[in-house]
C-alpha positions in Angstrom: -16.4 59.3 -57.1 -16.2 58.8 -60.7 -19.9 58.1 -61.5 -19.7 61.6 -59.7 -17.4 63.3 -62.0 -19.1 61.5 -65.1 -22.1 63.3 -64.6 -20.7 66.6 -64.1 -18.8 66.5 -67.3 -22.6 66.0 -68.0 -23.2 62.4 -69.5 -26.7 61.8 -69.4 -26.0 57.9 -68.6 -23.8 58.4 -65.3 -26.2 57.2 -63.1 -28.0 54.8 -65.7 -24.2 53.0 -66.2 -22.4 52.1 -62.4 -18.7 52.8 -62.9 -17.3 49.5 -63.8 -14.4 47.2 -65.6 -16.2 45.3 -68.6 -15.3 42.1 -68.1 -18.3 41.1 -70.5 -19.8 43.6 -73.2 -24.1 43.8 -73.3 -25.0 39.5 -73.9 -28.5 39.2 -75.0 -29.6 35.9 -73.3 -31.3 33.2 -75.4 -34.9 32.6 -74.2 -34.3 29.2 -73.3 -35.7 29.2 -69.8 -32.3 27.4 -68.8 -29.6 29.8 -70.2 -29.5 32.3 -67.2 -29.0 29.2 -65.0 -26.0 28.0 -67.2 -24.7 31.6 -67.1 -24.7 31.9 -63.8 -23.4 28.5 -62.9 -20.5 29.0 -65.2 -19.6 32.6 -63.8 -19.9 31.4 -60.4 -17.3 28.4 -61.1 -14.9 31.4 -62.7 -15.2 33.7 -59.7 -14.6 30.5 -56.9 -11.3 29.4 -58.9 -10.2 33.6 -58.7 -8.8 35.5 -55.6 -8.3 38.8 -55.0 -5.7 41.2 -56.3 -5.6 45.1 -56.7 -6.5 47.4 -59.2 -4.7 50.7 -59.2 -6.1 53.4 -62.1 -4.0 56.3 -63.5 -4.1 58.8 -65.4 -6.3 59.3 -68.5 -6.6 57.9 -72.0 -9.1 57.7 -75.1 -10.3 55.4 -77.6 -10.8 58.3 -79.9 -10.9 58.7 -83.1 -11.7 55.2 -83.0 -14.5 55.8 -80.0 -15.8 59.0 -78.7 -14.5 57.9 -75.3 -12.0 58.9 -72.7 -11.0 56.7 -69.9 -9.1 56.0 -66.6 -6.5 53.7 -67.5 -5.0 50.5 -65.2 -1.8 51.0 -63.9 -2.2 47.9 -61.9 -4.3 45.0 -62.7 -4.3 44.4 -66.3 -3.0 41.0 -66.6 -5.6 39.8 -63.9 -8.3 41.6 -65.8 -7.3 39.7 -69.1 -7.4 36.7 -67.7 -10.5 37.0 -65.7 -12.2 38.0 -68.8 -11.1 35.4 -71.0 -12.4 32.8 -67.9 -15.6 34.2 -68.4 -16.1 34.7 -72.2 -16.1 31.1 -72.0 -18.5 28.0 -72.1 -21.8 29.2 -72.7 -20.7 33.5 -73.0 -18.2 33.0 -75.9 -18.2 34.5 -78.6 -15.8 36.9 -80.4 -15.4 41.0 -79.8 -15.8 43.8 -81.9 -12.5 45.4 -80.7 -9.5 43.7 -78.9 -10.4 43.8 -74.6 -8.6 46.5 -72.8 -9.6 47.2 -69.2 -10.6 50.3 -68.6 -13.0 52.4 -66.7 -15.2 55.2 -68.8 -15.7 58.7 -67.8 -17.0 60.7 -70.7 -18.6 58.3 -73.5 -20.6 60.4 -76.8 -19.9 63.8 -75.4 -18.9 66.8 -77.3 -15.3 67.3 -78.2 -14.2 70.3 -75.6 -16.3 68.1 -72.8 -13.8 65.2 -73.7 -11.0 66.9 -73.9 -11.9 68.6 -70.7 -12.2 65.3 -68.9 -9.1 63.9 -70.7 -6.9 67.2 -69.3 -8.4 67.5 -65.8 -8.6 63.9 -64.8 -4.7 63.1 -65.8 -3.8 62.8 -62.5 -6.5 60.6 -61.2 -4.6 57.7 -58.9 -7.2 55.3 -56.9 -6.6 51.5 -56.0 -8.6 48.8 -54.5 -8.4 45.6 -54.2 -11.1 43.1 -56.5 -13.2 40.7 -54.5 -15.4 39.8 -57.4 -17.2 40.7 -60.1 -21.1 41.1 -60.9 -23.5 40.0 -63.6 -26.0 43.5 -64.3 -29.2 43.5 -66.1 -30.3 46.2 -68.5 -33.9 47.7 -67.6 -36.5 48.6 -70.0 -35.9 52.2 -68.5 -31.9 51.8 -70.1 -30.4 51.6 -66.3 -27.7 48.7 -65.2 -28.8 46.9 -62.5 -26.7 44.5 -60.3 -28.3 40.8 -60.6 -25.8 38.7 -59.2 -22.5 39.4 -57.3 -19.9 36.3 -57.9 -17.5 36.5 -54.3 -14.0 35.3 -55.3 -11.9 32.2 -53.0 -11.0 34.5 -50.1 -7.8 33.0 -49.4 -5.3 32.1 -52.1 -4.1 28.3 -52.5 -0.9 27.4 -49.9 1.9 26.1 -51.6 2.7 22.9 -49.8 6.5 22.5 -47.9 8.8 22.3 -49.8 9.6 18.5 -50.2 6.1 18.0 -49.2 3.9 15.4 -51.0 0.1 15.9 -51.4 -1.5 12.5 -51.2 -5.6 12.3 -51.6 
């Protein structure tokens, strides 16, 4: 629905960009044939160690004048999102950020003023929730569209927590 909307407030990368959460912003790769291989291996030890949880967005809010962007903002989810980000910008994908990390999903990115401010006033009351199951690693085409690569499945069922009194022997 909000890919949707973002290309009827008419952003000419809507359907080149899948809605998303950054967890990870655009990683050139080094051309050592091996690199992928370490990437993925590392984001698929991140996403086995994760479980699910819920995401709920609300409401609208803008990087500008910072960032010619507004955004549906996390009422739910943020912590998780912060952590799961800083699990990944790790081992072989750190490296520091432009701007602090703050989860959010873009709907009108490099549009003119009224456009934004239309999206910013109309989308206020946006409410959607779902619950995270993963997270993917995308490829940028030669033709500028995002393309899935990889989807990483988080642990389906959380760790019990033994009986109390229990001891765990191995």
């Amino acid at each position: 629905r909000l890919q949707r909307i973002r290309a009827a407030l008419g952003d000419p990368m809507a359907y080149a960009i899948p809605t998303h959460i950054t967890l990870l912003p655009p990683t050139e790769m080094p051309s050592d044939p091996g690199a992928l291989t370490r990437v993925e291996d590392h984001l698929r030890g991140v996403a086995r160690s994760e479980h699910p949880s819920t995401i709920r967005l609300r409401g609208t809010a803008t990087f500008r004048p910072v960032s010619p962007v507004v955004f549906i903002a996390l009422a739910e989810g943020i912590a998780d999102c912060e952590r799961l980000q800083r699990r990944v910008m790790s081992g072989p994908l750190a490296r520091e950020l432009e701007f602090p990390y703050h989860p959010h999903v873009t709907v009108a990115h490099h549009l003119p003023e009224e456009v934004m401010d239309r999206a910013y006033k109309d989308l206020s009351g946006y409410e959607a929730s779902f619950e995270v199951r993963g997270f993917s690693l995308y490829e940028h085409g030669a033709d500028g569209v995002w393309r899935p690569r990889r989807h990483f499945a988080f642990a389906s069922v959380p760790p019990a927590a033994p009986p109390a009194g229990a001891t765990a022997t191995g």
